[in-house]
N, C-alpha and C positions, 0 to 999 in steps of 0.2 A: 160093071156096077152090081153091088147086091142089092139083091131083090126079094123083100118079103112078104107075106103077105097082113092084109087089115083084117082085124076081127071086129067083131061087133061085142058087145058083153053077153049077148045071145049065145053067142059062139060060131056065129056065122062068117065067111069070110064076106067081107064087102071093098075090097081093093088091094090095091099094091100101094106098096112103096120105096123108092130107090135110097137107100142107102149107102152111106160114103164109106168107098174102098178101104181107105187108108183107116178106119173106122173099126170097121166091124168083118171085113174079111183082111187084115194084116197077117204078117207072121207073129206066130204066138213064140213067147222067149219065157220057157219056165224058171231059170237064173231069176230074171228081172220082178216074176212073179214070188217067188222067197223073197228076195230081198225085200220087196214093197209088204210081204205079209210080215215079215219078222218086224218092220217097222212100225206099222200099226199097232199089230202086239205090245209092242213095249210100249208105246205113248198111254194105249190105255191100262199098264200098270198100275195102281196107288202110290206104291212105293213106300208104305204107311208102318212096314215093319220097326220093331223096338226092342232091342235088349236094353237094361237096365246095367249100368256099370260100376264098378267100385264106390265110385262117389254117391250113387242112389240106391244102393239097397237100404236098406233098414238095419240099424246096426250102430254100436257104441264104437268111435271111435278110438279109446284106453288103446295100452300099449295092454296085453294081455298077463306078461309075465316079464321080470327081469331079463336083461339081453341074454347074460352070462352067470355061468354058477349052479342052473337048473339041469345040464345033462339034455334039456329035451331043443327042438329046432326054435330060432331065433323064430319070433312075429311079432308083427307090430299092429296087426287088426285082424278084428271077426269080422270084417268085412272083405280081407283076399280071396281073391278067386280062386287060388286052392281049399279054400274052406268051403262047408256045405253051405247053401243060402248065401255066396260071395257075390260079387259082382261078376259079369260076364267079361271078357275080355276079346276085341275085335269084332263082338256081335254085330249084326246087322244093325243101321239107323234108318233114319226117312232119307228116301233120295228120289230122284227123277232117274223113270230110265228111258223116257224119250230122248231120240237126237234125230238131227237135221238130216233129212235126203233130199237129193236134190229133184228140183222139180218135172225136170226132163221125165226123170227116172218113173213116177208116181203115172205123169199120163201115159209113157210108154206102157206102163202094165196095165194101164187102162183099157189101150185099144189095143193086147194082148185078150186080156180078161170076153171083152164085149165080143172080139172075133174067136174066143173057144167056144163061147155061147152059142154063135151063129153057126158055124160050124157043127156042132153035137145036134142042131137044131132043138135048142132048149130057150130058143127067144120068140116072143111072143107079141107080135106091135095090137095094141088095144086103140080101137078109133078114139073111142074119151071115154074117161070116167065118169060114166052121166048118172049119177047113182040117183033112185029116187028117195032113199032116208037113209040112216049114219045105222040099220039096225045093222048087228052082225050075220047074221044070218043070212040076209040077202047075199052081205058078199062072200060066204062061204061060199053060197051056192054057186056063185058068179064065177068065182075060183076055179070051182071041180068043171064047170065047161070051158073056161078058158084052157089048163094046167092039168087036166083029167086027175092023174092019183099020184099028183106029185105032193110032196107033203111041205117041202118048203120054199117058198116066195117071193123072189125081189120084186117091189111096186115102187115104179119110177113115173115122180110124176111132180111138176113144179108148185109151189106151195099155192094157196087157196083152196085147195077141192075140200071143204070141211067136212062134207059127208067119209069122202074116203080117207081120212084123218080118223076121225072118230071108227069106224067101222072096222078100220085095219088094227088097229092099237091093242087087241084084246083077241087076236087068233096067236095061237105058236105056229112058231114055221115062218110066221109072216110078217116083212118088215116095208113099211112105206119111207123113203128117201129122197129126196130133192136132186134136177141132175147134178149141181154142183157140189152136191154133198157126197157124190156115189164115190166108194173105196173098192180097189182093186180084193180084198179080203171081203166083205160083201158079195161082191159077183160069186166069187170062187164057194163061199160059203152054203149058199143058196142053189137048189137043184132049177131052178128056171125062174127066168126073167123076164117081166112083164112090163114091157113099156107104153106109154100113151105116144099116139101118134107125131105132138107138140115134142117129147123128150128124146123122143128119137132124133128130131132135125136138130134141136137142140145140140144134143152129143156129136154131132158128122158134124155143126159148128163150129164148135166152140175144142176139137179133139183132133179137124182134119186141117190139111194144109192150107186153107182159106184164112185160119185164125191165125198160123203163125206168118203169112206173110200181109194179115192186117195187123198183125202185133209188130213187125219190120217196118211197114208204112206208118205207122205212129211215131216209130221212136227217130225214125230220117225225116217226121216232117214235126216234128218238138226239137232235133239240133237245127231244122234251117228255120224255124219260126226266133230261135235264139240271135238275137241280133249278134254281127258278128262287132268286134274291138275295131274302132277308129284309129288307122295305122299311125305310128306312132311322127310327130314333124321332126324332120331333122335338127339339130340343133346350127344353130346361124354361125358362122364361122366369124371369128372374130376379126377383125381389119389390120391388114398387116400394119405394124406401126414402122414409120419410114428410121433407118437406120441415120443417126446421128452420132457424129466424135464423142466418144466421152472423152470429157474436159476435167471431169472429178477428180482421177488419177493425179492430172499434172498441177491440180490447182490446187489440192494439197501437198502435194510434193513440195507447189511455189510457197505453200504458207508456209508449211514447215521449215524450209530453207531459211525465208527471210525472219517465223520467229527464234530460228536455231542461232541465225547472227547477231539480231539483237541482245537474244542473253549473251551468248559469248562478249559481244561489246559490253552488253552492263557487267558482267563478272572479271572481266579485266580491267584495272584500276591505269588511267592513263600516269603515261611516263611523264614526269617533271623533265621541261626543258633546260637542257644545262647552257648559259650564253658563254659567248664565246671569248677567249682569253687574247689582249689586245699585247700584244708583244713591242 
């Protein structure tokens, strides 16, 4: 377990604190730390750049001269970008140059960042920020005993403290942050790191293996709180129906017969009987 020590704003030490392994003494992965700074970089881009293109320069759109017949090159505006004062062609626009990393990535460099700290021993746990006014002055002072002649400052500390809001906002070097706002490009920026005693447990939280197998316990007891599907009923089989002659077959067959002979009898015209010759 790491173990560091409590300061007072005095500068006194007045206790320990055990700190989570997986935290603040991890292996440090410089890969992971580029990748997570180049990240940041670019999000906080503008992106605001502008060239102006053929269509917006300032400029008569006339044809300038006849196509053919002058000897000199075809054009068809003082507004081409081969001409001086033309439009730019393929110049930069406004764009975003933020994109997505994934999350894993951002707090692995996290508890990379927090255990290079610990490690150089350039972290600092502060019992509270118990300031007694927002002047600046006090907490320069408070600084140089905490941080001796380090010139720049990370102050980690959950939001309310307004004194140490106000007081911090107007030193260079010095930046007051939230833990959940803290950036692996921050740590790294910063020649030492001051945390209040609250942010410290905070971070071995909300960073160590406690969170992500409360974050697994969530998500297995939100699919078993999901009622599961009522299976589905069979469908009823239908009743065999009892097997009867068909009669259809032969009772048309009998109609047809009997109306086949009837027209044959009505379409044959009966024979006249001849009587008999009496000799």
């Amino acid at each position: 377990m790491a173990v560091a020590d409590v300061r007072n704003l005095a500068g006194e030490t007045v206790g320990q604190i055990d700190l989570a392994d997986e935290v603040f003494a991890a292996g440090v992965n410089p890969h992971l730390l580029h990748e997570t700074v180049r990240w940041y970089l670019a999000g906080q881009r503008a992106g605001t750049h502008k060239t102006k293109g053929r269509g917006e320069v300032s400029g008569s759109g006339r044809k300038l001269w006849k196509q053919k017949g002058t000897g000199r090159a075809r054009v068809g505006s003082i507004r081409s970008s081969i001409w001086r004062k033309g439009g730019t062609v393929h110049g930069p626009q406004p764009r975003s140059y933020a994109y997505a990393l994934p999350r894993k990535m951002v707090l692995g460099a996290l508890r990379s960042a927090l255990s290079a700290k610990f490690a150089d021993q350039k972290l600092t746990v502060v019992d509270a920020w118990t300031l007694g006014s927002h002047k600046t002055k006090e907490l320069r002072q408070t600084l140089s005993r905490l941080g001796g002649e380090t010139r720049t400052m990370l102050l980690v500390e959950p939001p309310g403290n307004r004194n140490l809001e106000l007081a911090s906002r107007n030193l260079e070097g010095v930046k007051l942050v939230a833990p959940a706002a803290l950036q692996p490009y921050d740590l790294l920026r910063h020649g030492r790191l001051l945390l209040s005693k609250d942010a410290a447990l905070r971070l071995g939280r909300s960073l160590g293996a406690a969170s992500r197998a409360e974050s697994a316990q969530e998500v297995s007891e939100k699919a078993a709180a999901v009622p599961a599907a009522p299976p589905a009923k069979p469908a009823k089989a239908a009743p065999a129906a009892e097997a009867k002659p068909s009669t259809r077959g032969r009772k048309t067959a009998v109609a047809k017969g009997e109306e086949s002979g009837k027209t044959r009898a009505a379409r044959k015209p009966a024979k006249p009987k001849t009587p008999k010759r009496k000799e």
